[in-house]
N, CA, C and O atoms as a Maestro MAE file, in Angstrom:
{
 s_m_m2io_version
 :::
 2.0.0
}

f_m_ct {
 s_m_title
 :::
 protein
 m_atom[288] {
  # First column is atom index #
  i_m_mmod_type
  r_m_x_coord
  r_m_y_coord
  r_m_z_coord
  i_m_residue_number
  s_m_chain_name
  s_m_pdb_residue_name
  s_m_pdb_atom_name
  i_m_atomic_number
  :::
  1 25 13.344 26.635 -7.888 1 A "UNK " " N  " 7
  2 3 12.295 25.816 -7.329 1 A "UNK " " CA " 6
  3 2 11.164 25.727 -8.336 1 A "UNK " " C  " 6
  4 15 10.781 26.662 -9.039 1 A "UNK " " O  " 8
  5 25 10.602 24.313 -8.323 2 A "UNK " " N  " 7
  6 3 9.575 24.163 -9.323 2 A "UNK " " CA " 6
  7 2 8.314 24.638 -8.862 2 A "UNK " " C  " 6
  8 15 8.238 24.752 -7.638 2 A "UNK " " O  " 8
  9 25 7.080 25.014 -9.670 3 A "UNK " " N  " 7
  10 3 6.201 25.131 -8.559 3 A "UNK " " CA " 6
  11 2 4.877 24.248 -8.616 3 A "UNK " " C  " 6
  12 15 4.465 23.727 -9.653 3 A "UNK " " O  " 8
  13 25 4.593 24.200 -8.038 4 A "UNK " " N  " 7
  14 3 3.638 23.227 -7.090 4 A "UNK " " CA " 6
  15 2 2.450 23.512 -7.876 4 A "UNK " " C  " 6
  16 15 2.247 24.605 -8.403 4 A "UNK " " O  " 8
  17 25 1.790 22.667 -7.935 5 A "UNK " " N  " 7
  18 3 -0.114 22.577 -8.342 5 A "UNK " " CA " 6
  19 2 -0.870 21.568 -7.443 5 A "UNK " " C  " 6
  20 15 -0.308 20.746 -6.719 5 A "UNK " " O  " 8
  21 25 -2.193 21.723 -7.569 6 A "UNK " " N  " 7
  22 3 -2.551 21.002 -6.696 6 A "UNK " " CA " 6
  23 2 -2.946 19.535 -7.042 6 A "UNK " " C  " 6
  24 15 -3.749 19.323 -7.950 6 A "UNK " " O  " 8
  25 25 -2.210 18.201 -6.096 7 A "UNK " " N  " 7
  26 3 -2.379 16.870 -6.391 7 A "UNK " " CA " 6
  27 2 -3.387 16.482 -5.898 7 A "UNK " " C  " 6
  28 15 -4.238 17.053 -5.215 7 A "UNK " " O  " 8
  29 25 -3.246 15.086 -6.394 8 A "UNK " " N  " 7
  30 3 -4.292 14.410 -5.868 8 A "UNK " " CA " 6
  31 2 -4.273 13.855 -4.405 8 A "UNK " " C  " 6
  32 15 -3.503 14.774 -4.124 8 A "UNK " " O  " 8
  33 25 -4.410 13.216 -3.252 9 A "UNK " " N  " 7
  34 3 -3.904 12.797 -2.139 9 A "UNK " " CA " 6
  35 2 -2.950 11.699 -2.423 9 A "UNK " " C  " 6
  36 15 -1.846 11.643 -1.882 9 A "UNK " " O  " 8
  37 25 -3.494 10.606 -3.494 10 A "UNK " " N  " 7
  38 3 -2.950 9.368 -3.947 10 A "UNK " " CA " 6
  39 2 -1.641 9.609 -4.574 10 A "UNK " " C  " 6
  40 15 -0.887 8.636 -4.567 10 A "UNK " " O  " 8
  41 25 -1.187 10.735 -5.135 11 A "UNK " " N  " 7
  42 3 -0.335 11.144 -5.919 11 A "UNK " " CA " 6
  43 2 0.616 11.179 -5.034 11 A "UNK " " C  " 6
  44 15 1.728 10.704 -5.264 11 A "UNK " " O  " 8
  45 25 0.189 11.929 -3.559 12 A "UNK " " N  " 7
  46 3 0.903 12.430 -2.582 12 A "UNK " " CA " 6
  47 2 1.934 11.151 -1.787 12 A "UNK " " C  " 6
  48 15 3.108 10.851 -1.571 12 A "UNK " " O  " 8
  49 25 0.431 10.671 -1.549 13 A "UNK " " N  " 7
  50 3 0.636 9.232 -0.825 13 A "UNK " " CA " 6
  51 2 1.730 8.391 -1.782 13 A "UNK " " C  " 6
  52 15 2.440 7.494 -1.326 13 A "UNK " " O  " 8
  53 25 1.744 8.669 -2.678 14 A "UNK " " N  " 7
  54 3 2.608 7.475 -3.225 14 A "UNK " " CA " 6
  55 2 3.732 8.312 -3.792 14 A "UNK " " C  " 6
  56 15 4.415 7.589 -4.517 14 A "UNK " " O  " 8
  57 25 4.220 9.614 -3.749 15 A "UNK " " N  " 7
  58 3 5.835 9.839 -3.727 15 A "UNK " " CA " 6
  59 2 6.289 10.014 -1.940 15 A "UNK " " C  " 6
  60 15 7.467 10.044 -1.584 15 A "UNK " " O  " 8
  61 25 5.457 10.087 -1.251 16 A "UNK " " N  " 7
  62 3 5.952 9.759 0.230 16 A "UNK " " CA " 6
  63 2 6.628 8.367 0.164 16 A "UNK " " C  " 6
  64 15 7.818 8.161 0.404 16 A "UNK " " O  " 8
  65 25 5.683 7.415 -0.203 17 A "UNK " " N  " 7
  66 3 6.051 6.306 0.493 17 A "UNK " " CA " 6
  67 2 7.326 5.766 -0.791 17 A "UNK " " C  " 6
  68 15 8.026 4.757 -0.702 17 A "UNK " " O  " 8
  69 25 7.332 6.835 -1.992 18 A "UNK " " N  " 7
  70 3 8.797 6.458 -2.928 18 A "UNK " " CA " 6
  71 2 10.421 6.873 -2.001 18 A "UNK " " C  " 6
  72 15 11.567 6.435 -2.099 18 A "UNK " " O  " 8
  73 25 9.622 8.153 -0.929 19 A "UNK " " N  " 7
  74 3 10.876 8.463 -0.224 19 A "UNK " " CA " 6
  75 2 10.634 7.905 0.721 19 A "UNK " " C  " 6
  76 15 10.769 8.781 1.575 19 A "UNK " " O  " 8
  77 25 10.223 6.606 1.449 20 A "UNK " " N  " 7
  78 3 10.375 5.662 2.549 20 A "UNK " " CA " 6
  79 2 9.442 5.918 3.796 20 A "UNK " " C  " 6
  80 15 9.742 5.480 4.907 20 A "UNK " " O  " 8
  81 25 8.298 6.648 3.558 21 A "UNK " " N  " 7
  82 3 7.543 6.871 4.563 21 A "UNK " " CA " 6
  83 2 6.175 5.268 4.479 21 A "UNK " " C  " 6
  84 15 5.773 4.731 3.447 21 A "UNK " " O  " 8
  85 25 5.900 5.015 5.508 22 A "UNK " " N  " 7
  86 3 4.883 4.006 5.683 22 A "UNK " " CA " 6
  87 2 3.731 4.334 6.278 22 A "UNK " " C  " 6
  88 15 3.907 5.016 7.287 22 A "UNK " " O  " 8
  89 25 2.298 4.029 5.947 23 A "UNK " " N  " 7
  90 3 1.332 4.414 6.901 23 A "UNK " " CA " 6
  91 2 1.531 3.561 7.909 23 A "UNK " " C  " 6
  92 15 1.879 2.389 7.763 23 A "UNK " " O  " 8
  93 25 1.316 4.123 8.970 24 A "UNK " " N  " 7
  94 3 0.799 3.770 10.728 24 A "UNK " " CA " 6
  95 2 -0.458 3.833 11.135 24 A "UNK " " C  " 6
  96 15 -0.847 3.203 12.119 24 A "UNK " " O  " 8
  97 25 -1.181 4.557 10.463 25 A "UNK " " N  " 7
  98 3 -2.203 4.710 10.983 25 A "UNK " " CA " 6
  99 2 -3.407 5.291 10.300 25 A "UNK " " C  " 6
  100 15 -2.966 5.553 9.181 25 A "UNK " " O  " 8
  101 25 -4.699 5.654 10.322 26 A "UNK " " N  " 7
  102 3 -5.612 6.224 9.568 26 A "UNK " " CA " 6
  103 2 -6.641 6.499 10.462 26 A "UNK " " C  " 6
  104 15 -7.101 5.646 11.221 26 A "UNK " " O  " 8
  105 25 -7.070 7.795 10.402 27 A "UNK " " N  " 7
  106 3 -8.251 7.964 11.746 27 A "UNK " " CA " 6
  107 2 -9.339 9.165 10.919 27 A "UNK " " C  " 6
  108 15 -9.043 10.360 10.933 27 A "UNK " " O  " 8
  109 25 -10.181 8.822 10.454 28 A "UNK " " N  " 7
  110 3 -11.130 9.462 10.052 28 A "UNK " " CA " 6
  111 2 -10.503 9.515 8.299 28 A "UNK " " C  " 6
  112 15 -10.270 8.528 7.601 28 A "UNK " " O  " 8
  113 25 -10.331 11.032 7.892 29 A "UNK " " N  " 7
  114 3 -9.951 10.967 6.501 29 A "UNK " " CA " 6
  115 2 -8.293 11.299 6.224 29 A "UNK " " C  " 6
  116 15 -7.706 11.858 5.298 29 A "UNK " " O  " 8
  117 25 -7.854 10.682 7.472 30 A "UNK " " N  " 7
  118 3 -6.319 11.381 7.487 30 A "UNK " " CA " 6
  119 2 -5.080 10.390 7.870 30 A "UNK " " C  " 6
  120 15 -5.003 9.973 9.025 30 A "UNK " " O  " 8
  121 25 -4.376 10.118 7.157 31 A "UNK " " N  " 7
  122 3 -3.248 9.142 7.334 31 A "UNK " " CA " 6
  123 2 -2.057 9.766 8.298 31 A "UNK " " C  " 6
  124 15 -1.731 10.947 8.423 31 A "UNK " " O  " 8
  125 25 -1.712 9.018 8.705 32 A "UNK " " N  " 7
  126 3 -0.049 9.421 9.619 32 A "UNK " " CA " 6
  127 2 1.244 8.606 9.055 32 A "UNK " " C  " 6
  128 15 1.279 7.379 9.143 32 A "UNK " " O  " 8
  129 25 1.815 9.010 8.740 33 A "UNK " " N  " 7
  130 3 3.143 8.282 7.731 33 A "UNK " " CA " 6
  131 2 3.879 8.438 8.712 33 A "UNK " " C  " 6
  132 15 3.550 9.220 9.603 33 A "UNK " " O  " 8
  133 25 5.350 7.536 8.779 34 A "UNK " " N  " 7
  134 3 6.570 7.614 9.693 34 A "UNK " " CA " 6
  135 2 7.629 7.257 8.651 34 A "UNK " " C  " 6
  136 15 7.443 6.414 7.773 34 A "UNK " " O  " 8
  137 25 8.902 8.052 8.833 35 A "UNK " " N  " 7
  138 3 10.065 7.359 8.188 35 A "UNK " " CA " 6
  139 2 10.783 6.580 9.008 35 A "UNK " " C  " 6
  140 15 10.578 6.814 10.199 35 A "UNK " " O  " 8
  141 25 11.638 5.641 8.747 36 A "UNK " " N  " 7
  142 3 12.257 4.874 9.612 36 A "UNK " " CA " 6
  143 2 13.775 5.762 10.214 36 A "UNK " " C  " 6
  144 15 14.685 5.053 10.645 36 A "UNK " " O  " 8
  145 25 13.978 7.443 10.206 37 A "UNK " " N  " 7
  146 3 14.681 8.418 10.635 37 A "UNK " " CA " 6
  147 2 13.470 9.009 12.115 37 A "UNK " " C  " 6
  148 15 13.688 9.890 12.946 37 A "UNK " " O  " 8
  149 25 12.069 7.996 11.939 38 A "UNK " " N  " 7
  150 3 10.682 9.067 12.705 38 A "UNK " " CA " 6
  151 2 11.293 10.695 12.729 38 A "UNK " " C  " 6
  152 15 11.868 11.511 13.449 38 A "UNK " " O  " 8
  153 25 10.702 10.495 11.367 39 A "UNK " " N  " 7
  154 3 10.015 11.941 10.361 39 A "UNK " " CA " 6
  155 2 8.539 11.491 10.259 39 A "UNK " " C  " 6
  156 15 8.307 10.480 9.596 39 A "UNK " " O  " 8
  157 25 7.150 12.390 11.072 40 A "UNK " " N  " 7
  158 3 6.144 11.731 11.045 40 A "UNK " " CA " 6
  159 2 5.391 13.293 10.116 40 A "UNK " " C  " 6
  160 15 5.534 14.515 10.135 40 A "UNK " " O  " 8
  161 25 4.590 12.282 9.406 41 A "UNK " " N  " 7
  162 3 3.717 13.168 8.282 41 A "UNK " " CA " 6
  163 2 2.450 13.126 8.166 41 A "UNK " " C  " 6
  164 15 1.985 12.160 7.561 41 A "UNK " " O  " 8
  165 25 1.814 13.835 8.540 42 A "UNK " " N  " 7
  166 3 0.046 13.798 8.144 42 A "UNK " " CA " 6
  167 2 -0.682 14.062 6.780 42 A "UNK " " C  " 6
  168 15 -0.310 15.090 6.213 42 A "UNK " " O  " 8
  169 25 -1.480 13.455 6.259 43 A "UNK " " N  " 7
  170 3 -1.842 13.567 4.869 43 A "UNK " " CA " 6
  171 2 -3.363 13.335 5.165 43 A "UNK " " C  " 6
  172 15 -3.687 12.255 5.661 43 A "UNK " " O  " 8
  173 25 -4.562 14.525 4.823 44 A "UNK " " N  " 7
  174 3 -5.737 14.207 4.407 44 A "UNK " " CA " 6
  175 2 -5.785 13.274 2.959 44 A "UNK " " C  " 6
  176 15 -4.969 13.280 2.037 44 A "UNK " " O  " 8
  177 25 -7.305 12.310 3.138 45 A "UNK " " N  " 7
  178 3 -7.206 11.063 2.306 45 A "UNK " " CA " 6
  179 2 -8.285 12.585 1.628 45 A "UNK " " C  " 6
  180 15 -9.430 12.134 1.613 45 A "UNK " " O  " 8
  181 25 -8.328 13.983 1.146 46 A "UNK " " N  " 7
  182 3 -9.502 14.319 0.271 46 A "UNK " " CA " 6
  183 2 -8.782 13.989 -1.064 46 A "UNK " " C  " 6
  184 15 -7.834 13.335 -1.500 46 A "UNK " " O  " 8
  185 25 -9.971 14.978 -1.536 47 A "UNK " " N  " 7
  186 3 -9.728 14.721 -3.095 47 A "UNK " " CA " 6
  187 2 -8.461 15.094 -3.875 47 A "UNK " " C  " 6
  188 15 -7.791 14.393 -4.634 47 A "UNK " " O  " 8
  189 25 -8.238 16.831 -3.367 48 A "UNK " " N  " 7
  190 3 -7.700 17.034 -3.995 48 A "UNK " " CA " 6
  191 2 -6.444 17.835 -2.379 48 A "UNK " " C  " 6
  192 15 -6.744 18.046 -1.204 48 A "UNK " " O  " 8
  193 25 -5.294 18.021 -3.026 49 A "UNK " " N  " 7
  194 3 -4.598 19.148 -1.700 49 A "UNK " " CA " 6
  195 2 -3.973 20.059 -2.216 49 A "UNK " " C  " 6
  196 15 -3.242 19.864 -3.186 49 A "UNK " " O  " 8
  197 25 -4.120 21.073 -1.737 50 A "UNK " " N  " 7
  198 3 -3.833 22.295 -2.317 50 A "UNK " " CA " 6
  199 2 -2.325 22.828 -2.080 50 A "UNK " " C  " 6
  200 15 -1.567 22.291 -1.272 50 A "UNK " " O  " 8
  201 25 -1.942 24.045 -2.944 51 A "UNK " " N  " 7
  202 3 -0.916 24.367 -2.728 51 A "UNK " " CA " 6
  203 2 0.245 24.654 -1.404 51 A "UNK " " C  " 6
  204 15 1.390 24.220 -1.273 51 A "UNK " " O  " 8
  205 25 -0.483 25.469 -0.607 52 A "UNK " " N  " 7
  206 3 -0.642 25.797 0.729 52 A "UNK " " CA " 6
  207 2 -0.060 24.179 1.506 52 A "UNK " " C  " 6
  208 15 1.083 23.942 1.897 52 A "UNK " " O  " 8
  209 25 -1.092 23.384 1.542 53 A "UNK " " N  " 7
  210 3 -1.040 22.177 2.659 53 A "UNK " " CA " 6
  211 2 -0.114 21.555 1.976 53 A "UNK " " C  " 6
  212 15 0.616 21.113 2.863 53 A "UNK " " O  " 8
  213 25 0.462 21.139 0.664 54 A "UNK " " N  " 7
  214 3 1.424 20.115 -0.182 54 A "UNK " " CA " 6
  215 2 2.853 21.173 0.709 54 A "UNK " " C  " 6
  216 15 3.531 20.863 1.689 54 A "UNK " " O  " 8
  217 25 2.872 22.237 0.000 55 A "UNK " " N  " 7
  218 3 4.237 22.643 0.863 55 A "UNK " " CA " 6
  219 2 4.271 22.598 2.425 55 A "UNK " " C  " 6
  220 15 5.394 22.831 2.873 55 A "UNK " " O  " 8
  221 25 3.468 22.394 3.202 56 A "UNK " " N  " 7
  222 3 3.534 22.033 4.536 56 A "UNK " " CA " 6
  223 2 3.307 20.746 4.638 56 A "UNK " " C  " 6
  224 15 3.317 20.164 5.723 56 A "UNK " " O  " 8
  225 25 3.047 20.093 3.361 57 A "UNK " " N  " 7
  226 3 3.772 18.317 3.629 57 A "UNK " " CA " 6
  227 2 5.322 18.002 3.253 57 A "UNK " " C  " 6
  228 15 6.079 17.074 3.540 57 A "UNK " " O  " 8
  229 25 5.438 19.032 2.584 58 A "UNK " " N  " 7
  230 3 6.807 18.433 2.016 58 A "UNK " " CA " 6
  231 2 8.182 18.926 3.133 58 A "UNK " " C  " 6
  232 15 9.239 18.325 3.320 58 A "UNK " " O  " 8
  233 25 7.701 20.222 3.750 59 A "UNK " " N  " 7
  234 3 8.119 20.798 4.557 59 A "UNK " " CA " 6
  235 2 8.022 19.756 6.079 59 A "UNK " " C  " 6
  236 15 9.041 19.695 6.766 59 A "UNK " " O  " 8
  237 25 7.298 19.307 6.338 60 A "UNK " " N  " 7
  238 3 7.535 18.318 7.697 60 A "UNK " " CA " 6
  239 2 7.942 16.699 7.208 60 A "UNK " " C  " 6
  240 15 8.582 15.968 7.964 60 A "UNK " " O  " 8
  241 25 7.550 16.318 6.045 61 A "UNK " " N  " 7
  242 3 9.003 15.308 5.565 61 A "UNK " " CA " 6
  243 2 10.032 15.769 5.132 61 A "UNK " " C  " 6
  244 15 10.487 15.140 4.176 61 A "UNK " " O  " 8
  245 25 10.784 16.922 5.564 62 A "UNK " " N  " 7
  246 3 11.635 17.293 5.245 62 A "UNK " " CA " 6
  247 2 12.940 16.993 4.104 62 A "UNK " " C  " 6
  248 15 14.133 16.701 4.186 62 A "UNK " " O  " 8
  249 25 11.771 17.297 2.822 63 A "UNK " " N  " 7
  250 3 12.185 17.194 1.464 63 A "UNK " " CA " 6
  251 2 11.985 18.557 0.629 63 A "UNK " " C  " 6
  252 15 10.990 19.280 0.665 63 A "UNK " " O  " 8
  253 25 12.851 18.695 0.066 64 A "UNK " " N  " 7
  254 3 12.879 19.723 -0.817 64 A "UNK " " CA " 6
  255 2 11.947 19.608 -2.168 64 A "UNK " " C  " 6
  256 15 11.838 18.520 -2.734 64 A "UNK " " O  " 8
  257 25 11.160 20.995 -2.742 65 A "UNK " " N  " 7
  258 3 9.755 20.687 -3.217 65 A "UNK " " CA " 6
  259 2 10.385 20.316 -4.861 65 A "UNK " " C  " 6
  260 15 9.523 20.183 -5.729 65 A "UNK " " O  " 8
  261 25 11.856 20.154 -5.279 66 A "UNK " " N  " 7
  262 3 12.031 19.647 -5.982 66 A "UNK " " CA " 6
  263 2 12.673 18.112 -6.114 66 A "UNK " " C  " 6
  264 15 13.033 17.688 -7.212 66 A "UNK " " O  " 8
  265 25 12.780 17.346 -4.937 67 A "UNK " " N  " 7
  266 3 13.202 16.181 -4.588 67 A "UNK " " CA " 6
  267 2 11.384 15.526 -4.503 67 A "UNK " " C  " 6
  268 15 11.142 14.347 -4.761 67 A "UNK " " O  " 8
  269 25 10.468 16.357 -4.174 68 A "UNK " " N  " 7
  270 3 9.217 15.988 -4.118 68 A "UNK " " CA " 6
  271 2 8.576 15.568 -5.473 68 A "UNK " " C  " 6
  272 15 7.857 14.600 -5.721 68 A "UNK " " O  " 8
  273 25 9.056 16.607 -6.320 69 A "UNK " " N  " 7
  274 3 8.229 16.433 -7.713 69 A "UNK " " CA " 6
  275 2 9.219 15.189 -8.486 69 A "UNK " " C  " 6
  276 15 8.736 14.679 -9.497 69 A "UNK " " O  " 8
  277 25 10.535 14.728 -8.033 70 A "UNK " " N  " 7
  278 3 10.964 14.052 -8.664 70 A "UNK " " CA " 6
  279 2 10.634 12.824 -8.372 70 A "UNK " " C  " 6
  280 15 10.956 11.873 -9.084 70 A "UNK " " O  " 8
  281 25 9.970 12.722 -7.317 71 A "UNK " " N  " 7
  282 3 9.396 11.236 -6.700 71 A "UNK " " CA " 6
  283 2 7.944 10.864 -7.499 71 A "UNK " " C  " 6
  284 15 7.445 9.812 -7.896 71 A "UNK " " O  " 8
  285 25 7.550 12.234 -7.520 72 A "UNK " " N  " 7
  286 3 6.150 11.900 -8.278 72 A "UNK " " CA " 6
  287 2 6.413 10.647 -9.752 72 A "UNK " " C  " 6
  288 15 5.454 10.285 -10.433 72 A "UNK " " O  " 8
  :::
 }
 m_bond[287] {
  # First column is bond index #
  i_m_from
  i_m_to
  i_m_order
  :::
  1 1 2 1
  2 2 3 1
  3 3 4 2
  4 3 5 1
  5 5 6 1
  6 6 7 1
  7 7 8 2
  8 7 9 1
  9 9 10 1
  10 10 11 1
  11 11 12 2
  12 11 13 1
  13 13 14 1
  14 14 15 1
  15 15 16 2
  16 15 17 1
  17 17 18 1
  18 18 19 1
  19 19 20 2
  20 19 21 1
  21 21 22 1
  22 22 23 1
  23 23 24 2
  24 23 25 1
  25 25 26 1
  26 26 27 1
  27 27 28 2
  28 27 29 1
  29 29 30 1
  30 30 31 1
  31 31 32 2
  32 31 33 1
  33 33 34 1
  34 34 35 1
  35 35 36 2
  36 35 37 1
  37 37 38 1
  38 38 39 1
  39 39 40 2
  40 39 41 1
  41 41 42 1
  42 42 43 1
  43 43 44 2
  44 43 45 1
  45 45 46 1
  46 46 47 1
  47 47 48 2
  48 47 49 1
  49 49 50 1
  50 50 51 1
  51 51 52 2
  52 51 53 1
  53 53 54 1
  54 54 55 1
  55 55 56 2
  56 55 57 1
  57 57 58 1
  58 58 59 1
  59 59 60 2
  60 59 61 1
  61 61 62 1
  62 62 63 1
  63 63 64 2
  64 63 65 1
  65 65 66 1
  66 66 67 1
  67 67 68 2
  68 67 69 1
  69 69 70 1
  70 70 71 1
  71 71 72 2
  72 71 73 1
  73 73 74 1
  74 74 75 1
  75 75 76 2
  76 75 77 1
  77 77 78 1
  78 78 79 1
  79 79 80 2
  80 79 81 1
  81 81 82 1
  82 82 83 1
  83 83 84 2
  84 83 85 1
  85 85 86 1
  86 86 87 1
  87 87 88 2
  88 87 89 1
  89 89 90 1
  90 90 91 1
  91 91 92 2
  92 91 93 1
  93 93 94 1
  94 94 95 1
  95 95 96 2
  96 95 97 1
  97 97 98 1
  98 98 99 1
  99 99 100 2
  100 99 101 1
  101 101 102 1
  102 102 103 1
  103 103 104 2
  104 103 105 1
  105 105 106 1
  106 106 107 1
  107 107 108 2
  108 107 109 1
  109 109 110 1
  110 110 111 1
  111 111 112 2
  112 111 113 1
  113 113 114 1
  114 114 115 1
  115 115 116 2
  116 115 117 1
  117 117 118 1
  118 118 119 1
  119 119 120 2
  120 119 121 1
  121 121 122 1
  122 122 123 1
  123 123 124 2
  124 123 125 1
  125 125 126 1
  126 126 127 1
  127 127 128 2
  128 127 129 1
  129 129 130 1
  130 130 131 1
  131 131 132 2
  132 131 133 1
  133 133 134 1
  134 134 135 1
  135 135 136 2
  136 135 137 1
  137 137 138 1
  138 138 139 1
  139 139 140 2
  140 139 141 1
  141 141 142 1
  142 142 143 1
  143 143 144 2
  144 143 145 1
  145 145 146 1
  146 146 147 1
  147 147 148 2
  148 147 149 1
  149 149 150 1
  150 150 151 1
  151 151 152 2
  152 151 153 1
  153 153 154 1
  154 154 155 1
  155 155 156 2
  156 155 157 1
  157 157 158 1
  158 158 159 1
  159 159 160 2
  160 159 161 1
  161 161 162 1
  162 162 163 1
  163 163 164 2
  164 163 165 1
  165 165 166 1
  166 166 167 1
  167 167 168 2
  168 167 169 1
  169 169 170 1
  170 170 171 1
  171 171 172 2
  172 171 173 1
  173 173 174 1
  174 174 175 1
  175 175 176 2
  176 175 177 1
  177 177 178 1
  178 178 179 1
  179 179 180 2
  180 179 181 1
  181 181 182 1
  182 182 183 1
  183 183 184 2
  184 183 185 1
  185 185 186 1
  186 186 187 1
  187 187 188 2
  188 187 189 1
  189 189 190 1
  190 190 191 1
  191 191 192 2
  192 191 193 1
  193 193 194 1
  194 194 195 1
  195 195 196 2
  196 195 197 1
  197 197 198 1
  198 198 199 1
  199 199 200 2
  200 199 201 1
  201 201 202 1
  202 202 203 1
  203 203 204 2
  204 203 205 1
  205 205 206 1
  206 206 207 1
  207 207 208 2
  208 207 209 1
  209 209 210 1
  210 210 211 1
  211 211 212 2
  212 211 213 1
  213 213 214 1
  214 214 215 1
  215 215 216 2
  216 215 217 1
  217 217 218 1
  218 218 219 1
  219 219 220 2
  220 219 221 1
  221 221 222 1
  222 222 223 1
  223 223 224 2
  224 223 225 1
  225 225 226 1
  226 226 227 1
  227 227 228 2
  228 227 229 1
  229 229 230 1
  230 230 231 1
  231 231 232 2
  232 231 233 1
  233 233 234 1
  234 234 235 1
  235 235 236 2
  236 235 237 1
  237 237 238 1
  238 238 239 1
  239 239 240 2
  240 239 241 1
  241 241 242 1
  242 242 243 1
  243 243 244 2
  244 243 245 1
  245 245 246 1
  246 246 247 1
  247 247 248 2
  248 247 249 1
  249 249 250 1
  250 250 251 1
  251 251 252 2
  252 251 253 1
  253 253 254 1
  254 254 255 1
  255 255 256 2
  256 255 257 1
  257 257 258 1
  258 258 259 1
  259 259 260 2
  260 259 261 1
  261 261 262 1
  262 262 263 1
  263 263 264 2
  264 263 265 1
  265 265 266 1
  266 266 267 1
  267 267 268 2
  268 267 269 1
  269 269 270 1
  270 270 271 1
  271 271 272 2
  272 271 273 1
  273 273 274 1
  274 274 275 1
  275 275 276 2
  276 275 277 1
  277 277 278 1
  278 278 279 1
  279 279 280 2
  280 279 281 1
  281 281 282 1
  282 282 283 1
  283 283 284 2
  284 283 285 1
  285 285 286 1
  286 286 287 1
  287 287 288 2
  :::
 }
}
């Protein structure tokens, strides 16, 4: 397993939506993504996301954190 550093949100946001997730929605600073399997994903719009919260994104789009970095 590769390991993780911390991205940017935009970085995030855009290997989600390389593995087929779409925003639905946006409510304050936080997006809700859906896959068309509804695999639903929450993503703060901050600056930066840390190690911790990236593996509990990659973990509820249920992608492996090296299928993640390859989307980047």
């Amino acid at each position: 397993m590769s390991p993780l550093r911390p991205l940017r949100s935009e970085e995030v946001l855009r290997a989600l939506k390389r593995a087929g997730f779409e925003v639905i929605r946006q409510r304050g600073s936080h997006l809700r993504l859906r896959h068309p399997d509804s695999r639903v994903v929450t993503v703060p719009a901050h600056r930066e996301i840390g190690r911790g919260l990236l593996r509990k994104i990659i973990r509820d789009a249920e992608l492996s954190v090296d299928k993640f970095l390859e989307l980047l």
